[in-house]
C-alpha positions as CSV (number, residue, x, y, z in Angstrom):
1,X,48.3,-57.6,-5.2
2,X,44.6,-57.2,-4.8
3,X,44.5,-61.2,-5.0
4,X,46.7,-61.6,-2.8
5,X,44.9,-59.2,0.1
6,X,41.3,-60.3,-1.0
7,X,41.4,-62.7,2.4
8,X,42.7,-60.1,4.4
9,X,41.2,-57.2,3.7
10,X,39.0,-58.0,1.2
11,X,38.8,-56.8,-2.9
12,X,36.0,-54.9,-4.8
13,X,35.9,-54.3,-8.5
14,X,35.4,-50.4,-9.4
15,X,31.9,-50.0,-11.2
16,X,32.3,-49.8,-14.9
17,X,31.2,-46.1,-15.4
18,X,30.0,-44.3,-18.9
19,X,32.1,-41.8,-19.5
20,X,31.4,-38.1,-17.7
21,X,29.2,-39.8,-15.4
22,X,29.9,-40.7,-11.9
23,X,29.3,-43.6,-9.1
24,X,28.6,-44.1,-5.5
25,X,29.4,-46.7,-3.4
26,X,26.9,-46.8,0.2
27,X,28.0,-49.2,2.9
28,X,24.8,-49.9,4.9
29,X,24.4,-50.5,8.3
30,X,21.4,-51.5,11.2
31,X,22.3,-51.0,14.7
32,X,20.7,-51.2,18.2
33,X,19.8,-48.2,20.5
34,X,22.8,-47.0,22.1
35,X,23.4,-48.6,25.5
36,X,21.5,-51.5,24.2
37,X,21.9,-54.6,26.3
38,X,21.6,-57.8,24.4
39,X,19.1,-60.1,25.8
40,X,19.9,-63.4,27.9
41,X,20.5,-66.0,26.3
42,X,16.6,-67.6,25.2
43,X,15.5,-64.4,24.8
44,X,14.3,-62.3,22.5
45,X,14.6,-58.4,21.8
46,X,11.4,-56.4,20.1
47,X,12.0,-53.6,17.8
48,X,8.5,-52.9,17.2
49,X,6.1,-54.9,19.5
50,X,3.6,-52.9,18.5
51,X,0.5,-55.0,17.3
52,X,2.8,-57.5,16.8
53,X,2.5,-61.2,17.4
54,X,4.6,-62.6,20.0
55,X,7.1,-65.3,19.0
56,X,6.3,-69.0,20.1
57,X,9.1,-69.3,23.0
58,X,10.1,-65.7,23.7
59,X,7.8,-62.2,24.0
60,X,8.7,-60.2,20.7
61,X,10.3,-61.5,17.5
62,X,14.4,-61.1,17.5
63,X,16.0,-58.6,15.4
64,X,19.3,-59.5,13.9
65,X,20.9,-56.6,13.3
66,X,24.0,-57.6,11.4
67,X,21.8,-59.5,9.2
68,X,18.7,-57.7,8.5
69,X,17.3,-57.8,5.5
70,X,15.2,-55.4,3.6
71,X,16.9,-52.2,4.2
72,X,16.1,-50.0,0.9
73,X,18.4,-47.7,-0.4
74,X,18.1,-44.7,-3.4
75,X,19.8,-41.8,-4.7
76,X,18.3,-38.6,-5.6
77,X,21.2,-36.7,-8.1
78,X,20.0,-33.0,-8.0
79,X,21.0,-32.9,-12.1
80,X,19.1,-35.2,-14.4
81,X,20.9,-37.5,-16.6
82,X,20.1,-38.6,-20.0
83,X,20.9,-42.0,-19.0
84,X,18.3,-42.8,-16.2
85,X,17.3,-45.9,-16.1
86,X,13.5,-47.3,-16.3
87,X,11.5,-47.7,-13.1
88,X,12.6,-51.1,-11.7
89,X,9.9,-54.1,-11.9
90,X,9.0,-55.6,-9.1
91,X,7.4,-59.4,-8.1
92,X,5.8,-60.3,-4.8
93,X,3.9,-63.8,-4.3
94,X,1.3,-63.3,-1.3
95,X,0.1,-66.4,0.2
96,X,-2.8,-65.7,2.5
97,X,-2.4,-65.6,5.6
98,X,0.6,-63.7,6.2
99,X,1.8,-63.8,9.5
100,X,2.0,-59.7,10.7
101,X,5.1,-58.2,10.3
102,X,6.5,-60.7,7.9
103,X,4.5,-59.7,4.5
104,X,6.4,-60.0,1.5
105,X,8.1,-56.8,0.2
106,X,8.7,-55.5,-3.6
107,X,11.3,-52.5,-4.8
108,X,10.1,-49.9,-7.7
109,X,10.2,-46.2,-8.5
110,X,7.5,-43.9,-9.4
111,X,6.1,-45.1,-12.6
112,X,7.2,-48.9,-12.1
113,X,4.6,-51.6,-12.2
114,X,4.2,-54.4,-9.2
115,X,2.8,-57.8,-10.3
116,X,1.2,-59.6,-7.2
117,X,0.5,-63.3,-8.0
118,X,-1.7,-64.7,-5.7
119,X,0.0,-68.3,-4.6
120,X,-2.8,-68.7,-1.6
121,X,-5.3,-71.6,-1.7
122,X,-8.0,-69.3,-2.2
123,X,-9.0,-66.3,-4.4
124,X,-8.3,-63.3,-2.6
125,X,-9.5,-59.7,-3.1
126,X,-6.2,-57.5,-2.8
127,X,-6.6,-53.6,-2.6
128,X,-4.3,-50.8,-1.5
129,X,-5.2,-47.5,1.0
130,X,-2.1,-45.7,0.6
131,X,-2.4,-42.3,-0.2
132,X,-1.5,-41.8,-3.6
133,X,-1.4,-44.8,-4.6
134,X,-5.3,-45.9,-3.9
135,X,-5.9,-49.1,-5.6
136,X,-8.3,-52.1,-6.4
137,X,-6.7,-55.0,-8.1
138,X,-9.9,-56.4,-7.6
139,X,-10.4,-60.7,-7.3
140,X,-7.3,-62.3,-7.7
141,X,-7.6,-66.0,-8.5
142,X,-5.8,-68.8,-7.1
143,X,-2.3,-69.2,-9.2
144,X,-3.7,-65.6,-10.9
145,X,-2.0,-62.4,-11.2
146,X,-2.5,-58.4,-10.7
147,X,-0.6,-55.5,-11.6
148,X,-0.5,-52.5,-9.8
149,X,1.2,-48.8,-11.3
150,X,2.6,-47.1,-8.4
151,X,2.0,-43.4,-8.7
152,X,4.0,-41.9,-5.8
153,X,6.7,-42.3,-3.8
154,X,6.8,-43.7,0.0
155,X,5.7,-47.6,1.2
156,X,2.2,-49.1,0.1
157,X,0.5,-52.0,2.0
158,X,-1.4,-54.2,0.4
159,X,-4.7,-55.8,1.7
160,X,-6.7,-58.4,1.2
161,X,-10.1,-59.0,2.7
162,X,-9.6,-62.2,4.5
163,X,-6.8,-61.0,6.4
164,X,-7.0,-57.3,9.0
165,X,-3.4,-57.3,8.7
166,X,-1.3,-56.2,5.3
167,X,-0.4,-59.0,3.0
168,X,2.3,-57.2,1.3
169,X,4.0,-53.8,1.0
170,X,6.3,-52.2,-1.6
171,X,8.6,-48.9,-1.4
172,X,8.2,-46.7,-4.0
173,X,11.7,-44.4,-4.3
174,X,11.6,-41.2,-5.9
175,X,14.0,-42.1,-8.5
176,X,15.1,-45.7,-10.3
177,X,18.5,-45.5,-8.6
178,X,16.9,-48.0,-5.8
179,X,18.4,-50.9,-4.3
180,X,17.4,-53.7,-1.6
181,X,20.5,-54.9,0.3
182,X,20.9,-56.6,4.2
183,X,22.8,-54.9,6.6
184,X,27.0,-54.5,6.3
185,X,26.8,-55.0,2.6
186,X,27.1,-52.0,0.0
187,X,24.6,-50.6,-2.6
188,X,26.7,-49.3,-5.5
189,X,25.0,-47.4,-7.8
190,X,26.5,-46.2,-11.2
191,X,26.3,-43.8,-13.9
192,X,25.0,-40.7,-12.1
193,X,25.1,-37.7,-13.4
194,X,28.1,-35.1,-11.1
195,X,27.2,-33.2,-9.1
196,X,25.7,-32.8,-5.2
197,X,23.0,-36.0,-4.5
198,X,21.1,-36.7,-1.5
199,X,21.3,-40.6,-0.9
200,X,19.0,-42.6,1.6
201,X,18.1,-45.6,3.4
202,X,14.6,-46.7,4.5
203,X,13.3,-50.1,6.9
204,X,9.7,-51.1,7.1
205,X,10.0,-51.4,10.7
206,X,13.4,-49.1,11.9
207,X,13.9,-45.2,10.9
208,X,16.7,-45.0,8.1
209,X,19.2,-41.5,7.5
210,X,20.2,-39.8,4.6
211,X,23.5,-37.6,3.9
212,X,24.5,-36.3,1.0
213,X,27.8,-36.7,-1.4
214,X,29.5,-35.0,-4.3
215,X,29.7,-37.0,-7.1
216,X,32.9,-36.5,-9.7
217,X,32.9,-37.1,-13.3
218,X,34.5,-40.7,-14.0
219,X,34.8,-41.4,-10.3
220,X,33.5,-43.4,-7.5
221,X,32.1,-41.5,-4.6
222,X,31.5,-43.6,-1.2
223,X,29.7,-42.5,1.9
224,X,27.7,-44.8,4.6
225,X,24.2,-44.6,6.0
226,X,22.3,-46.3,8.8
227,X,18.5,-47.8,9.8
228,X,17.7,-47.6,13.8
229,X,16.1,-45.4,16.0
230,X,20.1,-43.6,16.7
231,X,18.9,-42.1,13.6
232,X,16.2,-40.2,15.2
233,X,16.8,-36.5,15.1
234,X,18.2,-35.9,18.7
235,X,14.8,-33.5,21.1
236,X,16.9,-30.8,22.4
């Protein structure tokens, strides 16, 4: 039956859970402001034209929402789990210059190492700001590497000295239960420990939302989240 009404409706495997743990299941979605117009046709719509560099034939870059890419999503269980998996590692090839707002991105958790491999034509020296996670990776030759240990949780942009803007950035999750996925698809994420989580979604450039669910022994759970500014708590 579910072979027959994978056209229709579609058909997704259940996650293969270790027994007494649970799963969750988050479908994922960007979407414009509310009463958003789209653009005529030739057009382009900015989501954040802020120090941003205009596109060749239209003022702002586009944003396609039921495509966008990059939208990171974790889980925080509140119980721990003997089963937690290691920090994620993470690859990101910076070739300098990097046009603004289109820098490479990388996925870890606390703890999870980054290797940068410079695949510029020049060496470049790459260093990081972000509080907590202060770094010099010092001169990176061309076709070289650098490693970077990422201490704490939130984004980190990564510099290099021939370039103002950031070459690179990386989200740094709380926990290892971290995915990258575009918009309408689904971040499943399996043996959890039960019990209440908190889930959430992040953009570099849009505000994500978090809810939470309450995970079952042997079960999937499934809930939804969502990156735009709608997300925005409302001003009263």
């Amino acid at each position: 039956m579910c072979i027959a009404l994978a056209v229709l409706v579609g058909c997704e495997a259940p996650p293969k859970i270790s027994p007494g743990l649970s799963a969750v299941r988050i479908q994922v979605w960007a979407e414009p402001k509310t009463g958003y117009s789209p653009p005529p046709a030739g057009s382009a719509f900015a989501y954040d034209p802020v120090s941003r560099v205009p596109a060749a034939d239209a003022p702002f870059e586009r944003v396609d929402y039921l495509g966008l890419d990059d939208i990171i999503v974790w889980v925080e269980p509140k119980a721990h789990s003997a089963q937690t998996p290691p920090a994620p590692a993470a690859t990101i090839d910076v070739s300098v210059p990097v046009k603004p707002g289109a820098e490479p991105i990388g996925v870890t958790s606390v703890g999870g190492q980054v290797t940068i491999r410079n695949r510029g034509r020049s060496d470049e020296t790459i260093y990081s700001l972000s509080a907590g996670n202060e770094a010099d990776l010092g001169s990176v030759p061309r076709g070289g590497i650098a490693t970077l240990t990422c201490k704490q949780s939130g984004w980190i942009e990564l510099l290099a000295e021939s370039q103002a803007d950031p070459v690179a950035a990386i989200f740094v999750a709380p926990t290892p239960w971290v995915q990258r996925v575009r918009s309408g698809r689904k971040a499943t994420f399996t043996d959890l420990p039960p019990g209440p989580c908190r889930v959430f979604c992040t953009h570099r450039r849009l505000p994500g939302s978090q809810t939470s669910v309450e995970l079952q022994p042997d079960q999937l759970g499934t809930t939804s989240l969502r990156v735009g500014v709608n997300a925005l708590p409302k001003v009263p």
